[in-house]
C-alpha positions as CSV (number, residue, x, y, z in Angstrom):
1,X,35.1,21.6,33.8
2,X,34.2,19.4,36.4
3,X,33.4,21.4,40.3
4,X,33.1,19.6,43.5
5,X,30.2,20.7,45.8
6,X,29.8,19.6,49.5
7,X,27.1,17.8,50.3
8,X,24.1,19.5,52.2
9,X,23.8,20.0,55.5
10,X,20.5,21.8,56.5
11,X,22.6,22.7,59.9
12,X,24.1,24.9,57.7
13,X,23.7,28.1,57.5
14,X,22.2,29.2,53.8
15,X,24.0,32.5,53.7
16,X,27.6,31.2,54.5
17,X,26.9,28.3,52.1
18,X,26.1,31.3,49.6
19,X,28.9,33.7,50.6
20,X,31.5,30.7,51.0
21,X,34.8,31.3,49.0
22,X,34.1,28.2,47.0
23,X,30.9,29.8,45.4
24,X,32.1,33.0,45.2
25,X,34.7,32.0,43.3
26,X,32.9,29.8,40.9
27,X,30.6,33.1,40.4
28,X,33.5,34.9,39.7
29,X,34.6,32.7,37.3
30,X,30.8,32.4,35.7
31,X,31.0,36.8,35.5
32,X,34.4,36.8,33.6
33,X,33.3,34.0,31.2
34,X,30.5,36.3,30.3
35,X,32.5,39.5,30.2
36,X,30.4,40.9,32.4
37,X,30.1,44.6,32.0
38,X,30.9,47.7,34.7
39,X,27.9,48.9,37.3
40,X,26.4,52.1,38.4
41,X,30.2,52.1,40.4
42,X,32.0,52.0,37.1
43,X,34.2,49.1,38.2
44,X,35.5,46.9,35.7
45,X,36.3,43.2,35.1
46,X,39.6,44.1,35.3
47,X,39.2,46.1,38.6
48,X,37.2,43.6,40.9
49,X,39.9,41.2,42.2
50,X,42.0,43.6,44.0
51,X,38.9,45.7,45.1
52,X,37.3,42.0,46.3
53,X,40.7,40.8,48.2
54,X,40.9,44.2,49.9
55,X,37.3,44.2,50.6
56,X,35.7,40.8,50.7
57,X,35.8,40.5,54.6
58,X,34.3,43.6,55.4
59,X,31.3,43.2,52.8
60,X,31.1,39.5,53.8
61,X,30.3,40.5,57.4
62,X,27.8,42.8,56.6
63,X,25.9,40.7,54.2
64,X,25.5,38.4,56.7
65,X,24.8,40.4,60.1
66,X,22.0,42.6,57.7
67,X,24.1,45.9,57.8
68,X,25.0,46.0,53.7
69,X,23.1,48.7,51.7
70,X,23.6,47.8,48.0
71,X,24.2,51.1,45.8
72,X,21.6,51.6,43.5
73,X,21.6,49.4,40.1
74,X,21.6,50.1,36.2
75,X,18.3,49.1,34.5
76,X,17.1,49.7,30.8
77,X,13.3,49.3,30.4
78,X,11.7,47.5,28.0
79,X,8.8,49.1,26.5
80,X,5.6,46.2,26.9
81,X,5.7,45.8,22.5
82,X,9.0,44.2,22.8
83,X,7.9,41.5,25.6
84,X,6.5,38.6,24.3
């Protein structure tokens, strides 16, 4: 699978290079590929494109004027003797 990626501009800004539809797209596709598993907020692989479509702008906005609070995350610890 072959993708096509602009060129750089460093006029650019980073975070609408990052949040641009053409990346978040292509990390959607990376998180289905690796049946990705639900978060803390219970949503499923299934779930996310209608929640992103009806909620993309409003998250994309606030990502990138510093308003987003991101909901807690799930974490497992490893205990030290299994790190190696």
């Amino acid at each position: 699978m072959r993708h096509v990626v602009e060129p750089f501009n460093p006029n650019e800004n980073l975070l609408e290079r990052i949040f641009s539809r053409e990346n978040m797209q292509l990390a959607w596709k990376r998180v289905r590929a690796n049946k990705g598993t639900a978060g803390i907020d219970k949503m499923t692989i299934a779930d996310f494109p209608v929640f992103a479509r009806e909620n993309w702008d409003k998250i994309r906005e606030s990502l990138l004027n510093g308003t987003y609070e991101a909901k807690p995350v799930r974490r497992v610890e490893i205990p030290a003797y299994y790190v190696c």
